[in-house]
C-alpha positions as CSV (number, residue, x, y, z in Angstrom):
1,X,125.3,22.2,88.6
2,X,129.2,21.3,88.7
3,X,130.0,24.9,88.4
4,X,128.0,25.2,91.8
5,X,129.5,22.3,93.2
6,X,132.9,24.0,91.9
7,X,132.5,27.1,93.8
8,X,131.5,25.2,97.1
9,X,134.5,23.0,97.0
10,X,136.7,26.7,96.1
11,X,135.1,28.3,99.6
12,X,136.2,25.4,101.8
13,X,139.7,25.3,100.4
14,X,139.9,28.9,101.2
15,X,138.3,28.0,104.4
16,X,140.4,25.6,105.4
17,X,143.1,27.9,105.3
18,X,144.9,28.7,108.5
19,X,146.0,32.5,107.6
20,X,143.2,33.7,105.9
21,X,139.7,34.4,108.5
22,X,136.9,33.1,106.8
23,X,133.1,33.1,107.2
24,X,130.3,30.9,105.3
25,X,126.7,31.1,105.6
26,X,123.6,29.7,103.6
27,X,120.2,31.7,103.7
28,X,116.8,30.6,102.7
29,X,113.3,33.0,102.9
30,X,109.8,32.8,102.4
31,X,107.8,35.6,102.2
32,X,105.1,38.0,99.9
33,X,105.6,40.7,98.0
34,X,102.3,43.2,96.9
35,X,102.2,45.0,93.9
36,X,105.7,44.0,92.8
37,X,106.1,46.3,90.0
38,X,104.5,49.3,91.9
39,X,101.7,49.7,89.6
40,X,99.3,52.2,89.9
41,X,95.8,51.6,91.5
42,X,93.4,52.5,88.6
43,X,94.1,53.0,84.7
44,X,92.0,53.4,82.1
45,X,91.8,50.7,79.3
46,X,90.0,51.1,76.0
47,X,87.1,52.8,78.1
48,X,87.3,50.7,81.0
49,X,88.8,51.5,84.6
50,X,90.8,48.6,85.4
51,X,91.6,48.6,89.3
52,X,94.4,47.3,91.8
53,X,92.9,43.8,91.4
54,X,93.4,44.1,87.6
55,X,96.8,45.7,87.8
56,X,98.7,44.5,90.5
57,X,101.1,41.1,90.7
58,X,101.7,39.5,93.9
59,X,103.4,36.6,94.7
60,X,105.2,34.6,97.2
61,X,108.3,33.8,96.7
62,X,111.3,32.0,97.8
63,X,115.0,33.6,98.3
64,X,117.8,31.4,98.5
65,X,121.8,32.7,98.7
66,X,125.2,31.8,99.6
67,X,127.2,34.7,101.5
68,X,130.9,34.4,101.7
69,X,133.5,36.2,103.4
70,X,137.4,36.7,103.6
71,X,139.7,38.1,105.9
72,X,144.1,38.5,105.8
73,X,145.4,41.0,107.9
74,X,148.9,41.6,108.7
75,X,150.1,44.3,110.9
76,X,147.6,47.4,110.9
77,X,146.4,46.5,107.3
78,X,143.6,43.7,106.0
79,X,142.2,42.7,102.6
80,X,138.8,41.0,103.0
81,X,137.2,39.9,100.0
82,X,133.0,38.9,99.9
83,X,131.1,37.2,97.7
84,X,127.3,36.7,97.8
85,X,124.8,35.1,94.6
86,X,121.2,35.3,95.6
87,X,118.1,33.9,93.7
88,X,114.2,35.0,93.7
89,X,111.3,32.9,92.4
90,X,107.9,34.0,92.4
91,X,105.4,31.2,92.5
92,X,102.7,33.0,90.8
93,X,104.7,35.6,88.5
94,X,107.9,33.0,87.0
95,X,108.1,35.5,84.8
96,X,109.9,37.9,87.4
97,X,111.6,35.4,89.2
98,X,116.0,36.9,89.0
99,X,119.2,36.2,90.2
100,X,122.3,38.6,91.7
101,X,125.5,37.6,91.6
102,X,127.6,40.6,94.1
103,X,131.6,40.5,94.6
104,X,134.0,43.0,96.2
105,X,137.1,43.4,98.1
106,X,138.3,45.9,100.4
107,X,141.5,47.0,101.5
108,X,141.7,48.7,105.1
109,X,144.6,50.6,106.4
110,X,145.4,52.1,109.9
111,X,147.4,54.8,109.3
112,X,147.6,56.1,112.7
113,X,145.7,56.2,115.9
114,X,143.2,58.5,114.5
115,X,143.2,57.9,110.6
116,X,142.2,55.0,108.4
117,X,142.2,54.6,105.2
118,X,139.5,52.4,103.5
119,X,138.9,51.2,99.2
120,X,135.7,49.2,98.7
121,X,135.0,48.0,95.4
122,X,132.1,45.8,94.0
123,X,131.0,44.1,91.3
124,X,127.0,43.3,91.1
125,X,125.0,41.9,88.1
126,X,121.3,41.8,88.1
127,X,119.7,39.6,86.1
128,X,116.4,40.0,85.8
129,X,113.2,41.4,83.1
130,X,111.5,43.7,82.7
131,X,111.2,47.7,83.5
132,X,110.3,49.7,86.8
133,X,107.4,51.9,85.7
134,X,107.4,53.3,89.3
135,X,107.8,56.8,87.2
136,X,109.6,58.7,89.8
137,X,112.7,58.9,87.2
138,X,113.6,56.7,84.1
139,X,112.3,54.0,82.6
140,X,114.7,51.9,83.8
141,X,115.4,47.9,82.8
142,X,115.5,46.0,86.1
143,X,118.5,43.9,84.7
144,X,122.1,45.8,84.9
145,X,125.5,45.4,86.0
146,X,126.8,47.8,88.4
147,X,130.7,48.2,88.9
148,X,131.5,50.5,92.2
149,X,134.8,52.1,93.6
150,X,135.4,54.0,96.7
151,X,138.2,55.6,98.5
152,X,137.6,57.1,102.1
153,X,139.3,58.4,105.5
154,X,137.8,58.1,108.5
155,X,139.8,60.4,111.0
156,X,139.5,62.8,114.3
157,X,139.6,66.2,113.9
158,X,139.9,66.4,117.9
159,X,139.1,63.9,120.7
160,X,135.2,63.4,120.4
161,X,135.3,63.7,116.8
162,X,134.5,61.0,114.4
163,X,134.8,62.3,111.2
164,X,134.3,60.5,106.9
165,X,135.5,61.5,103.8
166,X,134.6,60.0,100.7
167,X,135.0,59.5,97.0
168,X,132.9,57.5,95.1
169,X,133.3,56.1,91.2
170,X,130.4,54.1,89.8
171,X,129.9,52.7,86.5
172,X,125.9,50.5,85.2
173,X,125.2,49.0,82.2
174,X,121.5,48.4,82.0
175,X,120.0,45.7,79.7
176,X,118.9,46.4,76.0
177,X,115.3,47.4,76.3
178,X,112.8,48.1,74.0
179,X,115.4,49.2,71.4
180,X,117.0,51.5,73.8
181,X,121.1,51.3,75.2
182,X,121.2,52.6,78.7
183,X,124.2,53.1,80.9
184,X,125.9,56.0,82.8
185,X,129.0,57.1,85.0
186,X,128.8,58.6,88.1
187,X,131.7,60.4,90.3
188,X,130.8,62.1,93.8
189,X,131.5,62.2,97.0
190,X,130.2,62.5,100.8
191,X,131.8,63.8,104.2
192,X,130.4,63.0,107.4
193,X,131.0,65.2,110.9
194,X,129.9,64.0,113.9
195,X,130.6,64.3,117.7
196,X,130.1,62.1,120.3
197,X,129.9,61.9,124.1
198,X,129.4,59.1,126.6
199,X,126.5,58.7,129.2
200,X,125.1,56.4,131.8
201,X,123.3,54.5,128.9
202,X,125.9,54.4,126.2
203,X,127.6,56.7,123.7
204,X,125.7,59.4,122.2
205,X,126.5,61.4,118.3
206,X,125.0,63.7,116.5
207,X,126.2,65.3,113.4
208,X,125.9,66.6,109.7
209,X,126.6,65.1,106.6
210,X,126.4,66.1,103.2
211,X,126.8,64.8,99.4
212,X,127.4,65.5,96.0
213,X,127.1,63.2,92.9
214,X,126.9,63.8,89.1
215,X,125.8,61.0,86.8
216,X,126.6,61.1,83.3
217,X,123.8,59.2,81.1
218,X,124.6,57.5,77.7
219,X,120.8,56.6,75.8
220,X,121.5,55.2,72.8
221,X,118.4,54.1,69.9
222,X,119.6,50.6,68.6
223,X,117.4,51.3,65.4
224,X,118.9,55.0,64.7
225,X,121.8,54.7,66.4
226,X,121.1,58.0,67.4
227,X,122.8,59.1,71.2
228,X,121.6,61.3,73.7
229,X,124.0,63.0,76.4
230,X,122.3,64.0,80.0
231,X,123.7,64.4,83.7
232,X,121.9,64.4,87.1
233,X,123.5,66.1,89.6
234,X,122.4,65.0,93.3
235,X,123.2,67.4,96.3
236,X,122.1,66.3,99.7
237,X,122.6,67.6,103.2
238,X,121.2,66.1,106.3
239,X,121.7,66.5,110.3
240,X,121.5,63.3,112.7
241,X,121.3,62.6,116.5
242,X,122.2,59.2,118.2
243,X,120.6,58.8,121.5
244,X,121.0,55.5,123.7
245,X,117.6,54.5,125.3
246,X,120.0,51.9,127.1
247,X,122.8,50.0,126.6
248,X,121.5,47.7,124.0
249,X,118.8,50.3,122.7
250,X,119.3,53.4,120.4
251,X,117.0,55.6,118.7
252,X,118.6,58.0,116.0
253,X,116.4,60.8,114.0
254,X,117.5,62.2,111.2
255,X,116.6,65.1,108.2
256,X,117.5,65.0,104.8
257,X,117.3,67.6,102.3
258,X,118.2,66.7,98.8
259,X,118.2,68.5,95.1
260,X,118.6,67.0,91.7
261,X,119.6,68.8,88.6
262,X,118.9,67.4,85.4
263,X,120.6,68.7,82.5
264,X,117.9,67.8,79.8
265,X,116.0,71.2,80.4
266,X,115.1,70.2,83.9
267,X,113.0,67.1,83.2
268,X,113.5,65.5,86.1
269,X,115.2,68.5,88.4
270,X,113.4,68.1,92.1
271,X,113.6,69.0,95.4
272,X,112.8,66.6,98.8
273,X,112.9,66.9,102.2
274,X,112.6,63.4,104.6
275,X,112.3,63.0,107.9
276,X,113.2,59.9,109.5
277,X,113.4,57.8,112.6
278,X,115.5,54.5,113.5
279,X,115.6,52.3,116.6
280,X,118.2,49.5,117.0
281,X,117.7,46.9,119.6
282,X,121.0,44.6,119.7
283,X,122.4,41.7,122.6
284,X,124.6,38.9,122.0
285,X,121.4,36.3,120.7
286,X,119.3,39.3,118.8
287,X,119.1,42.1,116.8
288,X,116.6,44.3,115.5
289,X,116.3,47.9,112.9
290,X,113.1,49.5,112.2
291,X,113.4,52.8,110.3
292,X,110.2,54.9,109.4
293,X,110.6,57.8,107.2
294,X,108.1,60.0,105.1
295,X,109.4,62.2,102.3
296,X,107.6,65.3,100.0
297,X,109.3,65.5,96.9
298,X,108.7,68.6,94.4
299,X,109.6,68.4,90.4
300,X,110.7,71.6,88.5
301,X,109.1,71.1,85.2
302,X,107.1,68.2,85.6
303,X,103.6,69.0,86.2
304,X,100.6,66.7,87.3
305,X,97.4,66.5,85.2
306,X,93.9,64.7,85.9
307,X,91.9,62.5,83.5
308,X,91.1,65.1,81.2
309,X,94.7,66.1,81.0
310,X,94.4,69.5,83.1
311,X,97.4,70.5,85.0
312,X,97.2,70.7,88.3
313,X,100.1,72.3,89.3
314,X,104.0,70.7,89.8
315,X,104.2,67.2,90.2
316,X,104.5,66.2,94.2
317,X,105.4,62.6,95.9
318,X,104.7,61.5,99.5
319,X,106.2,58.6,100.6
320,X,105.9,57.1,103.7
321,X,108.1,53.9,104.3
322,X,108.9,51.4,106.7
323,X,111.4,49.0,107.1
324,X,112.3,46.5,109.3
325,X,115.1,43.6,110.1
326,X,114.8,41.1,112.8
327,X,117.5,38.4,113.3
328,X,118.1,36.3,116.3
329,X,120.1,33.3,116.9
330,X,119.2,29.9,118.0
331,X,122.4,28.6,118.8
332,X,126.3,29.3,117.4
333,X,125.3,28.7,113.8
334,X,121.7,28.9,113.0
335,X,119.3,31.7,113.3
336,X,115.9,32.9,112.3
337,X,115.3,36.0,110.6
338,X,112.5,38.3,109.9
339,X,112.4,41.4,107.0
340,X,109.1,43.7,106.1
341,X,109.8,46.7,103.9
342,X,106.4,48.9,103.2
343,X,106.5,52.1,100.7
344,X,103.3,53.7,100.1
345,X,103.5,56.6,97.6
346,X,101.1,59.4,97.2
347,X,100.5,61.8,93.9
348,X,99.0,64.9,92.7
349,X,98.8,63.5,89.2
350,X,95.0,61.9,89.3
351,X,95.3,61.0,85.5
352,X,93.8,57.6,84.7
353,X,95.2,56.7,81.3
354,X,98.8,57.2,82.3
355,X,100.6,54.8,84.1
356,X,103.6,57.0,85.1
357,X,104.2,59.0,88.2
358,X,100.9,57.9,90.1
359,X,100.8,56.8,93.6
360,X,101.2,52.8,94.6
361,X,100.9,50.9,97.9
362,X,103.9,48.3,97.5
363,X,105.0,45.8,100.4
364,X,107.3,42.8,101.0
365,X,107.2,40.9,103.9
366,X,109.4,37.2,105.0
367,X,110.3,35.2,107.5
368,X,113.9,32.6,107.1
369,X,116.8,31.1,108.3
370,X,120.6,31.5,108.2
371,X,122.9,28.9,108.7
372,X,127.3,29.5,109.4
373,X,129.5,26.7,108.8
């Protein structure tokens, strides 16, 4: 508790100070979450079919966290630095209940009229139990901390033009699990081209944008201390269109295509293709983003298998997810805010005594407050 009470008292010095722009806010949410580890809906136990009722933990849970943010600039330049600790319990699964601790800075400089250089870095641990048995990749321990650095220009190739470059460095450490060292290095980078144009109802952009990234895995066996070396390399390309309903409403589909090569003989190589559609709703007391998308994704090697272990051909996802924020404001400093996130997951792989790459139904739903000092 007096290390709490420390870091209050630190954000209202830093406040209170007349050179530096500063912003505090507290937030506190209620809400459910279904099916919180994504488990299938049926697997086979010593003989007997356990179903969704069996296999599923849902909860609701209460979200507390502190967001904290930092501002000097001087001439065309500015160093902001943000800071944000968040806590989960679970009523019914304690068990699950975590905590995220996320800082960062970021340095921002105008170079000219139509350049602007930008370095975000970040710092986020997870602490939490357990492993995500989702099956759509690793194993991987929920608990990790995640170090982040990027470096990128946002610049005009001629007047409508809004163009990104970036270069990204990431390092995650994941917790000991099961005997098992996890961790990896990733380096990529993105670019972003897009035009725009102004109408009646606002300013309309449409673009493409593509990525590359390669991660770099470390597994290590804490009982052999045996390694193993593996990389994923992620290429995406996609194509966007902005298009103002109004002045305060915009609706933006988009298409995705993305690859993944896996250098461990292709384990987890796959292809996907997502479609998706936003609208944002924004005036000066509310704000709104709702973004439906499905996705088909195809593994190389992987195949799907029914109960009696036949294959039934290459392992396919559908996913079909929503999400949605809602926040609007009640007066200067408090407001009420509203978050659902649904992801419902299809598979070709029927097989009742595995647990892995199945389909789930998984939602979380909450309702809250923020408050700015």
């Amino acid at each position: 508790m007096k290390y709490l009470l420390s870091l209050i008292c630190f954000l209202f010095i830093i406040k209170s100070a007349a050179q530096i722009q500063t912003s505090f806010s507290v937030e506190t949410t209620t809400g459910y979450e279904y099916n919180i580890f994504k488990s299938p809906e049926s697997f086979l136990v010593n003989g007997v079919l356990k179903n969704k009722n069996d296999l599923y933990k849902n909860s609701l849970f209460q979200e507390g966290g502190v967001r904290f943010f930092a501002k000097k600039k001087w001439k065309k330049q500015s160093l902001s630095f943000r800071m944000n600790p968040k806590g989960i319990y679970y009523f019914s699964e304690k068990k699950s209940s975590y905590f995220t601790f996320l800082t960062g800075l970021r340095y921002i400089n105008e170079l000219n009229k139509n350049t602007t250089l930008q370095v975000n870095s970040w710092y986020k641990i997870k602490n939490r139990e357990g492993e995500n048995i989702d099956g759509s990749e690793l194993n991987f321990p929920f608990g990790n901390n995640h170090f982040g650095l990027t470096t990128s220009l946002d610049f005009r190739l001629y007047k409508q033009n809004r163009s990104m470059f970036k270069i990204v460095y990431g390092n995650r450490d994941y917790k000991k699990s099961n005997g098992i060292d996890l961790s990896y290095n990733a380096v990529g980078a993105t670019a972003v081209i897009r035009n725009v144009f102004k109408r009646k109802a606002g300013w309309h952009s449409y673009g493409i944008e593509g990525g590359y990234s390669n991660k770099f895995f470390q597994q290590k066996n804490i009982t052999t201390n045996l390694t193993a070396k593996f990389d994923w390399k992620d290429i995406n390309a996609g194509i966007f269109y902005r298009y103002p309903l109004t002045k305060k409403l915009d609706l933006k589909p988009s298409l995705e295509y993305k690859t993944r090569i896996d250098s461990n003989k292709d384990k987890f190589s796959y292809t996907q293709l997502k479609p998706s559609l936003n609208l944002a709703y924004k005036n000066k007391k509310m704000s709104l983003d709702l973004t439906g998308s499905y996705s088909t994704r195809t593994y190389k090697t992987l195949l799907a298998t029914d109960t009696n272990w036949d294959k039934l051909g290459k392992l396919n996802y559908q996913y079909f997810q929503v999400k949605l924020g809602v926040e609007r404001k009640l007066n200067k400093k408090l407001s009420i805010t509203a978050n659902g996130y649904l992801n419902n997951r299809t598979s070709n792989k029927t097989n009742t005594k595995s647990m892995y790459f199945r389909g789930y139904d998984y939602y979380n739903i909450s309702v809250g407050f923020k408050y700015r000092f």
